[in-house]
PAZAPA-4460 file (N, C-alpha, C; in steps of 0.05 Angstrom, whole numbers, plus 32768, in hexadecimal, padded with zeros to 4 digits):
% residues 309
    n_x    n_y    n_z   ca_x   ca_y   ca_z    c_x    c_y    c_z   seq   type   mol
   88C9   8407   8065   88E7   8407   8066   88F1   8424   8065     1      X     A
   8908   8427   8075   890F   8448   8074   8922   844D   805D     2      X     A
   8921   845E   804F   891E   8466   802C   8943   8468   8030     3      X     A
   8941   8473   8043   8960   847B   8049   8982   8469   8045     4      X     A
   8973   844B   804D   897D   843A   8051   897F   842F   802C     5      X     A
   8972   8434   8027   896F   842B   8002   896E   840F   7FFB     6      X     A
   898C   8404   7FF5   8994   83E8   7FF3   8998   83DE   800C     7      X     A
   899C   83E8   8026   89A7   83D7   8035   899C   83C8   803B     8      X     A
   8987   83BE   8043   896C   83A1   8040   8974   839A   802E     9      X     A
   896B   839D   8016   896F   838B   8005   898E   8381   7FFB    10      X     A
   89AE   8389   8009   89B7   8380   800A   89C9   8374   8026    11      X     A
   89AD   8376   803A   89BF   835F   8056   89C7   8349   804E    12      X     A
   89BA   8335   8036   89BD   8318   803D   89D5   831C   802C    13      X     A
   89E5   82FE   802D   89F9   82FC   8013   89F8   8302   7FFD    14      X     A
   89E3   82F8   7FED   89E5   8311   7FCD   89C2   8315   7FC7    15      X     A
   89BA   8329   7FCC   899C   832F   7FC6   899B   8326   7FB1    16      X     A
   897F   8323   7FA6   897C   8324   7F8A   897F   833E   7F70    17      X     A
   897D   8340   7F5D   897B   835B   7F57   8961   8366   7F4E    18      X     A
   894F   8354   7F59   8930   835B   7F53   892B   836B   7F72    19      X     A
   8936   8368   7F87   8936   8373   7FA4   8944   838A   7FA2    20      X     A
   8957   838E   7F8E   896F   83AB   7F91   8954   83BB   7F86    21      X     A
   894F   83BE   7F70   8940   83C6   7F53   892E   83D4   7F68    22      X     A
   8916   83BC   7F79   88FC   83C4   7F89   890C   83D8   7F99    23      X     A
   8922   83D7   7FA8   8924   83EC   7FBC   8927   840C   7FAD    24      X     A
   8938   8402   7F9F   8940   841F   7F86   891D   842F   7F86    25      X     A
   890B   8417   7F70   88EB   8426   7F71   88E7   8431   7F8C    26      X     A
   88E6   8421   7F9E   88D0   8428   7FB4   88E1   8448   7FBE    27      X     A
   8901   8446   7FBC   890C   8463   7FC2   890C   847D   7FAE    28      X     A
   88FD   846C   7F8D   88F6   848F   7F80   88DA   848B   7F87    29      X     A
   88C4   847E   7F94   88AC   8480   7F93   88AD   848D   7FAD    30      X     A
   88BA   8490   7FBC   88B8   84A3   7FCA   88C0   84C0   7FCE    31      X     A
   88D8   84BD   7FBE   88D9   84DF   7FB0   88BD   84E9   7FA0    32      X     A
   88B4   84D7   7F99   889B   84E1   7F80   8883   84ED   7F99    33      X     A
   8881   84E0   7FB3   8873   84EC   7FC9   8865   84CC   7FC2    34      X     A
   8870   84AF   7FC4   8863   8496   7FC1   885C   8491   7FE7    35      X     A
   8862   847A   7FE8   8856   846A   7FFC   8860   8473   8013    36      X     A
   887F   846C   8014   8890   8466   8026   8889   8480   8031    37      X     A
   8887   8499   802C   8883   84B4   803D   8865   84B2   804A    38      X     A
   885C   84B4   8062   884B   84B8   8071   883E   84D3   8076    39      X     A
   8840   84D4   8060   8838   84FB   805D   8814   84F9   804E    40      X     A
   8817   8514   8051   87F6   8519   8041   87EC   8510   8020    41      X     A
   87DB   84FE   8020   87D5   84FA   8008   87D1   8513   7FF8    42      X     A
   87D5   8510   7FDA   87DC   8525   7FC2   87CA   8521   7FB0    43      X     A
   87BE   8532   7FAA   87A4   852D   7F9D   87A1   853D   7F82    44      X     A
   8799   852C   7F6A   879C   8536   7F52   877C   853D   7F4B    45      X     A
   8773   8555   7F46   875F   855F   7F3C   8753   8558   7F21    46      X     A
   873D   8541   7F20   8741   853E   7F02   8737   8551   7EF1    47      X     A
   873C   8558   7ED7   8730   856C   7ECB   870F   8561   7EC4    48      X     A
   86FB   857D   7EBE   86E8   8575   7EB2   86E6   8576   7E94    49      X     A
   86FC   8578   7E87   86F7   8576   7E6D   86FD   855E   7E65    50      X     A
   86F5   8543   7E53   86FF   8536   7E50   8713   8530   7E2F    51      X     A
   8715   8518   7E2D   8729   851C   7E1A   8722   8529   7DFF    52      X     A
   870C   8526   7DF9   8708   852C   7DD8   870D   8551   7DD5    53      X     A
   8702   8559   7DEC   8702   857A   7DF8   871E   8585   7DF6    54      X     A
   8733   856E   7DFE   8753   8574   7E01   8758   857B   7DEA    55      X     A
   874D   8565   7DD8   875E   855A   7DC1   8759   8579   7DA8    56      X     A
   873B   8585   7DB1   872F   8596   7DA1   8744   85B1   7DAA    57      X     A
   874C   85B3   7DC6   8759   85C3   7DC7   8773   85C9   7DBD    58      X     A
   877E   85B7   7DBC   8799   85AB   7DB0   879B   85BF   7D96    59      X     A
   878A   85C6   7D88   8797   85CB   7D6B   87AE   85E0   7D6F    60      X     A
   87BE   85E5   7D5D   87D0   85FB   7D5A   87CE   8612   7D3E    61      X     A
   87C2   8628   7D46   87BD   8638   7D2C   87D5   863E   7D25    62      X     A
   87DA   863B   7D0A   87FB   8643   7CF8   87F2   8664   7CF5    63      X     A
   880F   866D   7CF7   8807   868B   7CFD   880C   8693   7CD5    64      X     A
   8803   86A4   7CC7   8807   86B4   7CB2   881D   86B8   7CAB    65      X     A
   882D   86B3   7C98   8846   86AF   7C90   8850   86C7   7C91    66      X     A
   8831   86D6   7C89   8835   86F6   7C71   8836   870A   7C8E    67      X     A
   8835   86F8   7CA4   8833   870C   7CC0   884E   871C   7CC9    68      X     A
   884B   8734   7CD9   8862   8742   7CDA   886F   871F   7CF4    69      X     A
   886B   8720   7CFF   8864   8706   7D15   886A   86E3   7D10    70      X     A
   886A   86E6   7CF4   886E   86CC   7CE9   8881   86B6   7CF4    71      X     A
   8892   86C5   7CFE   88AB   86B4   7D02   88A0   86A6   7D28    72      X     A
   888A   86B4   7D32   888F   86AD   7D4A   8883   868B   7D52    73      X     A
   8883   8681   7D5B   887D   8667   7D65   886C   8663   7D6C    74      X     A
   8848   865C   7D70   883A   865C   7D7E   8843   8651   7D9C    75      X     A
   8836   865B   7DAE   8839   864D   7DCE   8825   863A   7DD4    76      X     A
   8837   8623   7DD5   8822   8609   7DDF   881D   860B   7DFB    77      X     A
   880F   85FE   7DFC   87FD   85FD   7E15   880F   85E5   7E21    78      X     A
   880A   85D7   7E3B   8817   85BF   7E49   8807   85A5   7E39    79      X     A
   87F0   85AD   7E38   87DE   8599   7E25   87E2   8598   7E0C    80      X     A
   87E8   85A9   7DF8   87EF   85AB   7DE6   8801   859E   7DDA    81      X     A
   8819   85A0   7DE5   8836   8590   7DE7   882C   8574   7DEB    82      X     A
   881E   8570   7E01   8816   8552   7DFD   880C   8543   7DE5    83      X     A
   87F9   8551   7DE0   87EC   8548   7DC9   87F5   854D   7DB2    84      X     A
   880B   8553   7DAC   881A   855C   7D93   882C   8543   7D92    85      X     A
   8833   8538   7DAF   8845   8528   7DAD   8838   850E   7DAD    86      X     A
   8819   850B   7DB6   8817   84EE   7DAC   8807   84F2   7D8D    87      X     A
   87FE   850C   7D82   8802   8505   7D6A   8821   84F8   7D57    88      X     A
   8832   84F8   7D5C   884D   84F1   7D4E   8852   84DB   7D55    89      X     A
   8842   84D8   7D73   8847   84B2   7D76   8839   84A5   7D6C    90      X     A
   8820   84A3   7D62   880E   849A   7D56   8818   8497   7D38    91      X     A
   8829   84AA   7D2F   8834   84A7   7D0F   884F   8498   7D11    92      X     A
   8861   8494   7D24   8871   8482   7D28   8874   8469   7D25    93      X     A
   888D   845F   7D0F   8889   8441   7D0B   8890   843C   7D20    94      X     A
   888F   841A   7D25   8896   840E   7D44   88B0   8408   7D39    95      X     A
   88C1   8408   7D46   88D9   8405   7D46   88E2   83EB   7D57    96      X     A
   88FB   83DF   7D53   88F3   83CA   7D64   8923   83C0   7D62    97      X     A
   8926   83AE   7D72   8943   83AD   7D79   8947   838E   7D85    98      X     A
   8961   8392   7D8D   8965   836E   7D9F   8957   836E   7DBF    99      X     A
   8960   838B   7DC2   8958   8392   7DDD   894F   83A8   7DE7   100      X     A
   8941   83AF   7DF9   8932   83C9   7DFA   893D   83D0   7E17   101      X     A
   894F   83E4   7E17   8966   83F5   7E25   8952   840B   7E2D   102      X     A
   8957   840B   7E51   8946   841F   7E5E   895D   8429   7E70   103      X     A
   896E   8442   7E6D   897D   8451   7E8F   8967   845A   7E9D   104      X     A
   8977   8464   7EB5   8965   8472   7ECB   897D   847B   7ED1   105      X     A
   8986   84A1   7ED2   8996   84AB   7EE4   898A   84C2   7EF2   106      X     A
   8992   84B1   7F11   897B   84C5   7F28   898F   84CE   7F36   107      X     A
   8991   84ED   7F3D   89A1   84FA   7F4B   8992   84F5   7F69   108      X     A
   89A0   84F1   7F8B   8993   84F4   7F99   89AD   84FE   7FAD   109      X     A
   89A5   8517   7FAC   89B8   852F   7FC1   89D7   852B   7FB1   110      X     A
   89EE   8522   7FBB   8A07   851D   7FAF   8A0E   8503   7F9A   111      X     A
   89F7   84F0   7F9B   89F9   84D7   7F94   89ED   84DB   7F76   112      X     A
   89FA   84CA   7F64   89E8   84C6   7F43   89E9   84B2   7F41   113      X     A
   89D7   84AB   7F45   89CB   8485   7F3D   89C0   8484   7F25   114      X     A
   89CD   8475   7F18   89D4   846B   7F06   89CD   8442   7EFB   115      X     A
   89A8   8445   7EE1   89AD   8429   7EE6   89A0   8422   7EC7   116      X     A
   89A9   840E   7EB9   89A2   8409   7EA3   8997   83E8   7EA8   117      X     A
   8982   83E7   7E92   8971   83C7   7E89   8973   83CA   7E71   118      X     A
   8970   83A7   7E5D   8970   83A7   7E4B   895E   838A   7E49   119      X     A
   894E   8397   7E40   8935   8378   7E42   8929   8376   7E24   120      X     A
   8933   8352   7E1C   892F   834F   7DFD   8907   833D   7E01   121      X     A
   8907   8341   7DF1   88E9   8337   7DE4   88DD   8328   7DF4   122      X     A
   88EF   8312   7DF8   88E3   82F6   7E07   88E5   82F6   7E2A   123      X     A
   88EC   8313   7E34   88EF   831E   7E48   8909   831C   7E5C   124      X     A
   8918   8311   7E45   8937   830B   7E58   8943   8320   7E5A   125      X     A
   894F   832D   7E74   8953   8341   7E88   896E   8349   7E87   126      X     A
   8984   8354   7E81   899B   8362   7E8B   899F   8379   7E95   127      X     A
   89A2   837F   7EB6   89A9   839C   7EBF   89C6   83A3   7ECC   128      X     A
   89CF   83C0   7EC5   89E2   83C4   7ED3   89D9   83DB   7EDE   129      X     A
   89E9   83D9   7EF6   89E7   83E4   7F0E   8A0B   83F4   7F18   130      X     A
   8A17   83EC   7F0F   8A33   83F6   7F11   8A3F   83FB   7EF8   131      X     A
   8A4C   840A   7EF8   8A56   8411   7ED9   8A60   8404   7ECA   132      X     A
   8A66   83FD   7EB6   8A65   83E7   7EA1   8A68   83CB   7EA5   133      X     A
   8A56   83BE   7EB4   8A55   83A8   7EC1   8A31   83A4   7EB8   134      X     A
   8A32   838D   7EAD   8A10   837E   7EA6   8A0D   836B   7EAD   135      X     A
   89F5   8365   7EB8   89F5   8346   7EC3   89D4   833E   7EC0   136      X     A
   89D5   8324   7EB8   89B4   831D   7EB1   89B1   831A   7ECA   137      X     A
   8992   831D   7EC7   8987   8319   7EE3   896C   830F   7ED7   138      X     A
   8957   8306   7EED   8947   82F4   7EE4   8927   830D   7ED7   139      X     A
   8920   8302   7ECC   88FD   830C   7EB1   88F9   832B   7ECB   140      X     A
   88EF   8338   7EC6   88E3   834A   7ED7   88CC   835D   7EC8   141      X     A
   88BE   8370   7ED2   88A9   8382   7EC7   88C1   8397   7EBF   142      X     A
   88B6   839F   7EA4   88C7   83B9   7E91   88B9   83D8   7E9D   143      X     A
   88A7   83D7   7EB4   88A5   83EE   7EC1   88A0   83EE   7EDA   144      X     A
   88AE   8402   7EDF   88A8   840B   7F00   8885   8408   7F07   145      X     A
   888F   8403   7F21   8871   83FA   7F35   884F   83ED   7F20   146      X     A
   885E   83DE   7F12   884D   83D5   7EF9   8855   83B0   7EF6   147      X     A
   8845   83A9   7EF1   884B   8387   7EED   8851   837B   7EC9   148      X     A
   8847   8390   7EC3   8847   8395   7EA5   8862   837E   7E98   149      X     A
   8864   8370   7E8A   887E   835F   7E79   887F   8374   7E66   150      X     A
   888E   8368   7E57   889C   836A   7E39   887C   836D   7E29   151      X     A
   886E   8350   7E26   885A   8344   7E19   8843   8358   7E25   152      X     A
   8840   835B   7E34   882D   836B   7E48   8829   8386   7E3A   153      X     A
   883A   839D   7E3F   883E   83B1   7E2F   8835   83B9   7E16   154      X     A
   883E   83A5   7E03   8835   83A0   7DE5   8811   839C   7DE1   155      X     A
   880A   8396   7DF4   87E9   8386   7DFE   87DF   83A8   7E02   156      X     A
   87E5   83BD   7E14   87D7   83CA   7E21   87CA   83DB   7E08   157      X     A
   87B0   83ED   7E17   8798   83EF   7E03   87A3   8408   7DF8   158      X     A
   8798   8413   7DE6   87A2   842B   7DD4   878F   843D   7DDB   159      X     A
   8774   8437   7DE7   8762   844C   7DF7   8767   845F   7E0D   160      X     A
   876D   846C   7E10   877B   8483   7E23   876E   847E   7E45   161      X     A
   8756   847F   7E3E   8747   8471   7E53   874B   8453   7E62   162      X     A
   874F   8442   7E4C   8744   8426   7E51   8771   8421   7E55   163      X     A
   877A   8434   7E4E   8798   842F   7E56   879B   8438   7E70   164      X     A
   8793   8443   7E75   8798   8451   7E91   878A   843B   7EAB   165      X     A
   876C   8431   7EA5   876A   841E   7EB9   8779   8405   7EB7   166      X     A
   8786   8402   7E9D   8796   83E5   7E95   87B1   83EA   7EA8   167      X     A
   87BF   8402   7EAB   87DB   8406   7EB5   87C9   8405   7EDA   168      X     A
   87B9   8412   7EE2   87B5   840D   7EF7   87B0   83F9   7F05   169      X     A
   87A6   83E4   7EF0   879D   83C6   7EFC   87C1   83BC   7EFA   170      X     A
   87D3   83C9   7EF1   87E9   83B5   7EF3   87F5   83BF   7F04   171      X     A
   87F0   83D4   7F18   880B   83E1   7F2A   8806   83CB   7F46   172      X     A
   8821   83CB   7F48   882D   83B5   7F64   8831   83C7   7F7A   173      X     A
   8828   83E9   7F80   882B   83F4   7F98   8809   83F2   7FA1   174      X     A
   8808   83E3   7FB6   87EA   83EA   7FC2   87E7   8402   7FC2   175      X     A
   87F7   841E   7FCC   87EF   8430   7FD1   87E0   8441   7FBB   176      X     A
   87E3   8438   7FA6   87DF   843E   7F8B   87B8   843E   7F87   177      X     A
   87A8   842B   7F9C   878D   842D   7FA2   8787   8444   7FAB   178      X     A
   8792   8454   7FC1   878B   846C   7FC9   8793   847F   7FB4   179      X     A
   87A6   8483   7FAE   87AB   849D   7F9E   87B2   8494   7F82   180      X     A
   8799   8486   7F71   8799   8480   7F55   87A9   8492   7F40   181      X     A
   879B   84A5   7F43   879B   84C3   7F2C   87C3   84C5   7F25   182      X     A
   87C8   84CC   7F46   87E5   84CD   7F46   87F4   84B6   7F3E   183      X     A
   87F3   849B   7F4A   87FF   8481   7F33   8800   847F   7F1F   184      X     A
   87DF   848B   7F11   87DA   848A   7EF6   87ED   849C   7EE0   185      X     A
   87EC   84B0   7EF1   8808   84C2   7EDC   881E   84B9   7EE0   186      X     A
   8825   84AD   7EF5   8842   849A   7EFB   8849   8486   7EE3   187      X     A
   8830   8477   7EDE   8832   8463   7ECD   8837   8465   7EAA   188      X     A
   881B   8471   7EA7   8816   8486   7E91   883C   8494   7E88   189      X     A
   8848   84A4   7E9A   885F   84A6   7E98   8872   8494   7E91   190      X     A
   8874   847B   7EA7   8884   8462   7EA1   887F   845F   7E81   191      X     A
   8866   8453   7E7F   885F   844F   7E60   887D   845C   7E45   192      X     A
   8871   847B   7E49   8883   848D   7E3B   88A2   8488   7E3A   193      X     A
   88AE   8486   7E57   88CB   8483   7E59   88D6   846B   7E5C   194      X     A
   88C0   8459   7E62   88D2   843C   7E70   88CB   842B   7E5B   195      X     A
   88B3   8428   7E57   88A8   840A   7E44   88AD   8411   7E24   196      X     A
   88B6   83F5   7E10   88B0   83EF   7DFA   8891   83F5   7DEB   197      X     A
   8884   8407   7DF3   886D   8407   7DEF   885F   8418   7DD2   198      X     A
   884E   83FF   7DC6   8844   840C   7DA6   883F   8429   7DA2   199      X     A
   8845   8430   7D89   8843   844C   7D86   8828   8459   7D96   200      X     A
   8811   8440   7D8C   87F9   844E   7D8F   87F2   844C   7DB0   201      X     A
   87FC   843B   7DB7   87F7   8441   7DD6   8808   8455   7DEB   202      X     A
   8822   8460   7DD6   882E   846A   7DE0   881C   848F   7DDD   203      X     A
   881A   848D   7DCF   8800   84A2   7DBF   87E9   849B   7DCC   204      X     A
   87D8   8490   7DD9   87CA   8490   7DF0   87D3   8497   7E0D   205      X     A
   87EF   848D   7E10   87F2   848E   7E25   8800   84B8   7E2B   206      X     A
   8802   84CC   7E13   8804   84E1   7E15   87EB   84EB   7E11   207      X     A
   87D7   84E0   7E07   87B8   84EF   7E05   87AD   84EE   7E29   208      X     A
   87B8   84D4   7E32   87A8   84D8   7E4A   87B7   84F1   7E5E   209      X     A
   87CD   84F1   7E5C   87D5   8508   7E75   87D8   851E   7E69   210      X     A
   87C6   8521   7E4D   87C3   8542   7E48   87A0   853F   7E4A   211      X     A
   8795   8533   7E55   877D   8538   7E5A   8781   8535   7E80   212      X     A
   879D   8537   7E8A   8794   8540   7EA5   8798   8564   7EB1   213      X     A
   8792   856C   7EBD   879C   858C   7EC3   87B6   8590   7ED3   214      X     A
   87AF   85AA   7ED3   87CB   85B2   7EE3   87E4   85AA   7ED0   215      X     A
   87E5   85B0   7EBA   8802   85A6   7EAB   8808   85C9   7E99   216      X     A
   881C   85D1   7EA7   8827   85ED   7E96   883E   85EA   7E87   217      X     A
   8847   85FB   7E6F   8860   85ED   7E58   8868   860D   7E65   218      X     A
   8889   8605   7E6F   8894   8617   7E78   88AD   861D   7E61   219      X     A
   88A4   861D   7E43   88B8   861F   7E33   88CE   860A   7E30   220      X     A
   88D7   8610   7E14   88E7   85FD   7E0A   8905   85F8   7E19   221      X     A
   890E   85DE   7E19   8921   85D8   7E1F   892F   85C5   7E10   222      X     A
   894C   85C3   7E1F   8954   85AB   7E0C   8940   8591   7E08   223      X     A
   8942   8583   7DF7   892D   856B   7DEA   8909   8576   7DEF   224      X     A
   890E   858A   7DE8   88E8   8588   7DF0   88DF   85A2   7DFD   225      X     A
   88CD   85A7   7E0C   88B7   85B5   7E1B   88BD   85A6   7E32   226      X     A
   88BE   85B7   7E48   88C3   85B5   7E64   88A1   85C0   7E6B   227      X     A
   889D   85A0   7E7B   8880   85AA   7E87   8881   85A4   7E98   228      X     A
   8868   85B7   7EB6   8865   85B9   7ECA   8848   85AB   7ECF   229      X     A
   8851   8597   7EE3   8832   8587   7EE4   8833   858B   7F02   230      X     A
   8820   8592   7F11   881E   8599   7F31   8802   858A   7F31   231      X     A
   880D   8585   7F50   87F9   8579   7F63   87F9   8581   7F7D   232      X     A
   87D9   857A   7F77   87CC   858D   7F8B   87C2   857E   7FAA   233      X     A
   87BA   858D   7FC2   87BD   858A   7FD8   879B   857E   7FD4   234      X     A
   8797   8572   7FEB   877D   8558   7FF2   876B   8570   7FEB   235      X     A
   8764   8580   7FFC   874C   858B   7FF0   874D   85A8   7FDB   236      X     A
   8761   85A7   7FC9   8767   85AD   7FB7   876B   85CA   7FB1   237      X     A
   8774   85D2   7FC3   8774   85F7   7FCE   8792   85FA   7FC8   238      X     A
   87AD   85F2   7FBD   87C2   85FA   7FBC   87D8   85E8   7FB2   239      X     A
   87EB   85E7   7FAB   87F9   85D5   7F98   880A   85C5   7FAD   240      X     A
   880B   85AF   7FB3   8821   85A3   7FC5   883C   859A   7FBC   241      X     A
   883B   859C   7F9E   885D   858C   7F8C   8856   8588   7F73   242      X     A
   8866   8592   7F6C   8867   8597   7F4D   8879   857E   7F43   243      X     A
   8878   8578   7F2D   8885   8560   7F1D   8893   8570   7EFA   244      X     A
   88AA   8570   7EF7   88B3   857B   7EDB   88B9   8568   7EC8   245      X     A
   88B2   856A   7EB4   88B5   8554   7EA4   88CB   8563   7E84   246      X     A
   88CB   855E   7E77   88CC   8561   7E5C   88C7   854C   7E46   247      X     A
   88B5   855A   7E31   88AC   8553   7E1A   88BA   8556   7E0D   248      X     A
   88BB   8542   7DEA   88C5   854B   7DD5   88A8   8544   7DBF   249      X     A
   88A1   8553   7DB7   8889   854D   7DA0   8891   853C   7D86   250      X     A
   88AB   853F   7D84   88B7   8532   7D6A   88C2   8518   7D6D   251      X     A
   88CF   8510   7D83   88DD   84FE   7D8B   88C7   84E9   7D95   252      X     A
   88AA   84FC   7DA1   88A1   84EA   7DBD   88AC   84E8   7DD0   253      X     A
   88CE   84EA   7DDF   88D4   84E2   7DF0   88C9   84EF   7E12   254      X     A
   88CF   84E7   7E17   88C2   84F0   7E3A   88DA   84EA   7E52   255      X     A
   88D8   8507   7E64   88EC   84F6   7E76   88E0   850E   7E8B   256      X     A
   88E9   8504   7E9F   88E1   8511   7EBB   88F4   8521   7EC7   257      X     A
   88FA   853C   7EC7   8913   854B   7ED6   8916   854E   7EF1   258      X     A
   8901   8548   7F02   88FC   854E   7F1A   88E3   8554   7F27   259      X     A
   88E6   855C   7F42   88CE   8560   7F51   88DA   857B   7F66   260      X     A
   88BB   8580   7F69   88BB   8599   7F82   88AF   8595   7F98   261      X     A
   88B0   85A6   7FB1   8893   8599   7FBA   889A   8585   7FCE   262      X     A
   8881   857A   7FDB   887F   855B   7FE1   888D   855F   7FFC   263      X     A
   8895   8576   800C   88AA   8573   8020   88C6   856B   801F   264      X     A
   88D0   857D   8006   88E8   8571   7FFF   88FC   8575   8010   265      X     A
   890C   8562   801E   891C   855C   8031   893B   856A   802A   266      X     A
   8950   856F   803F   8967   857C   8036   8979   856E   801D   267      X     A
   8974   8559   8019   8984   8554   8005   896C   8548   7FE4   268      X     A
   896A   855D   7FDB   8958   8558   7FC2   8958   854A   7FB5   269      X     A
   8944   853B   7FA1   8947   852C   7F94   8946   8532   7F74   270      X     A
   8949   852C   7F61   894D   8534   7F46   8967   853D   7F35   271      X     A
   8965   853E   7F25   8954   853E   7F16   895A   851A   7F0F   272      X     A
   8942   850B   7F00   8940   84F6   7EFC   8938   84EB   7ED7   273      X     A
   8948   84E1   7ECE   8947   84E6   7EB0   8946   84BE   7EA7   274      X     A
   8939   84C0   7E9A   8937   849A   7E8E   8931   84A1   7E6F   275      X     A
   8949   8494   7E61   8948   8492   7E4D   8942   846F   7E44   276      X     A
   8934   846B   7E30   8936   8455   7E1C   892E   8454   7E01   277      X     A
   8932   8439   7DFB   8937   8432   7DE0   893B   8421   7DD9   278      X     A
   8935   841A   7DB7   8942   8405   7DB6   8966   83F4   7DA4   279      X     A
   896D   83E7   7DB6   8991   83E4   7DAA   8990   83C7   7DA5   280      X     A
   89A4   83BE   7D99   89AB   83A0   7D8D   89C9   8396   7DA3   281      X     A
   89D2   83A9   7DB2   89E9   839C   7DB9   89E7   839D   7DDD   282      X     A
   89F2   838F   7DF4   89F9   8390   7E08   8A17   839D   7E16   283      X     A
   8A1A   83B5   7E14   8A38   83C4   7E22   8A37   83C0   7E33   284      X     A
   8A55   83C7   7E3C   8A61   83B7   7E59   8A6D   8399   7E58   285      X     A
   8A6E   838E   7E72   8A77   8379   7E74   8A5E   836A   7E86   286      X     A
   8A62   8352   7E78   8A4C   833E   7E80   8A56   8330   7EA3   287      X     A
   8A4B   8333   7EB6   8A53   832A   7ECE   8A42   831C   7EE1   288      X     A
   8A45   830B   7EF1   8A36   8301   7F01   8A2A   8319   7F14   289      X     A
   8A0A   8319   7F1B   8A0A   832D   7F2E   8A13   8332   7F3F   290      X     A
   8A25   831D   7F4B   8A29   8327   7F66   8A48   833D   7F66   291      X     A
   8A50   8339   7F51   8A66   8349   7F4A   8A5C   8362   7F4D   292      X     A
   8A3D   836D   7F45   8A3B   8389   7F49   8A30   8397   7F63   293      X     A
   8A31   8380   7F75   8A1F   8386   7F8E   8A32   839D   7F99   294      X     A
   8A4C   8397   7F9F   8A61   83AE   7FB0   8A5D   83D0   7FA7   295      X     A
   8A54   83D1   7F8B   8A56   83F3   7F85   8A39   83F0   7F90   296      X     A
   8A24   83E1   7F90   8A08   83E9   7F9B   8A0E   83F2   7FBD   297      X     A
   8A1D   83DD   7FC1   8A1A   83EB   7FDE   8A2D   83FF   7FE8   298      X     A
   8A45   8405   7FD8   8A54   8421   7FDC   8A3F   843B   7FD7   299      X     A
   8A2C   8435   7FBD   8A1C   8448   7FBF   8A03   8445   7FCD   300      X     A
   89FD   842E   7FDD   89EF   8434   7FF0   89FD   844B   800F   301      X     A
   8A18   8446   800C   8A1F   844C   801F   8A28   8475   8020   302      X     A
   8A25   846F   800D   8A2E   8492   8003   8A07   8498   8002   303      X     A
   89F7   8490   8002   89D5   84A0   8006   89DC   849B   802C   304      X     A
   89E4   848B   8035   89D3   848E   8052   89EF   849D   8061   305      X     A
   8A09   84A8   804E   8A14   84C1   805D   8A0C   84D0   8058   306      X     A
   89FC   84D9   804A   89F3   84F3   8042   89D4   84F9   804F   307      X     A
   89D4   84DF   805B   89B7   84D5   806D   8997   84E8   805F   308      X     A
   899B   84DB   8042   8987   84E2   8028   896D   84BE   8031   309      X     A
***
């Protein structure tokens, strides 16, 4: 499907579903990420040879001497470092828990900010809005991108860094995701962090594993966290093809994705892309039948394909 077009497939017929809006939305950031839909050169992630216990050893942080002229300065973490700092804190984290587990997504693409919130309670019942303070149930769905993963599902996945990473791979719904594993796998691994309800301790696996991958630099602090640089590299691994920015918070745990570089980025850029969640007890907005929110979907379909993004 051409990326360009966004919703408009999925809203030719009288009222799509909103499990068809949602898929088009994915399949159009999975292609910013350099996913399927682009017919371009596969992106190849180098795996490191150190494995995890090697990370974890590196990880420590020496406290500098109080009595030092120097005292006051901060040690500099490493991109791995930050990782592993932050799934130590998730690992000490009680589970927290709510009526409903509230996920945004606001994705800038060229002039357009798309704008979309879910709120999915326990037993997997679904509310998203898509237009501004307008909610409307819609039917059970997976709580992450390109993942089949439920509610119940999530809660299940392994706390082994390893044995989590083939668990999120066996659940991704992009075929393309067979050829270029490594890269889904940090896609997912990611989702985990920003999208899913997921246990402290798996959430704390799921930051051990992508500080045991390379290529991750901490370009200093920012608001909420450490701004890190994770690049990927070209098929036969001689030069960087697109970089991915993220930011950490070691204290919070939280995770969110600022953008991308790279990848053949076209005249109208994409990013920065930010997903917050959590968990809340109440539903804001106004409760509406979906089809009431279909018209702002397709005004803002119609403002991406003037800007012909």
């Amino acid at each position: 499907m051409d990326e360009l077009t966004m919703l408009g497939t999925a809203l030719a017929g009288p009222e799509p579903s909103a499990d068809a809006v949602d898929r088009s939305r994915h399949r159009l950031q999975n292609t910013m990420r350099g996913g399927p839909a682009k017919p371009r050169r596969r992106k190849r992630w180098i795996v490191a040879g150190a494995g995890l216990a090697a990370v974890t050893a590196a990880a420590a942080v020496v406290v500098s001497d109080l009595s030092a002229p120097d005292a006051k300065k901060e040690p500099v973490l490493s991109g791995r470092q930050v990782m592993l700092a932050a799934a130590t804190t998730a690992e000490t984290k009680p589970a927290t828990s709510g009526t409903y587990w509230h996920t945004k997504l606001v994705l800038t693409m060229g002039k357009v900010t798309h704008v979309s919130e879910t709120w999915t309670r326990s037993d997997g019942s679904t509310w998203l809005s898509a237009a501004p303070g307008l909610v409307s149930r819609v039917e059970k769905r997976p709580v992450m991108r390109i993942s089949d993963l439920d509610f119940a599902g999530v809660q299940r996945l392994p706390t082994d860094p390893e044995r989590l990473k083939a668990a999120l791979l066996k659940s991704v719904t992009v075929p393309a995701a067979r050829e270029r594993p490594e890269l889904y796998t940090v896609d997912l691994l990611q989702s985990v962090l920003s999208e899913a309800p997921a246990p402290p301790k798996v959430r704390a696996a799921a930051y051990r594993a992508l500080a045991a991958m390379p290529h991750i630099d901490n370009l200093g602090r920012t608001a909420g966290g450490y701004r890190l640089k994770i690049s990927y590299m070209n098929d036969a691994g001689t030069h960087v093809d697109g970089t991915e920015t993220i930011v950490v918070d070691p204290k919070s745990t939280q995770l969110r994705v600022e953008g991308w570089g790279g990848f053949g980025d076209g005249p109208n850029p994409v990013g920065p892309s930010q997903t917050t969640s959590g968990w809340t007890n109440t539903l804001p907005g106004r409760i509406v039948p979906w089809r009431e929110q279909i018209p702002y979907i397709k005004k803002e379909n119609q403002q991406l394909k003037a800007q012909n993004h």
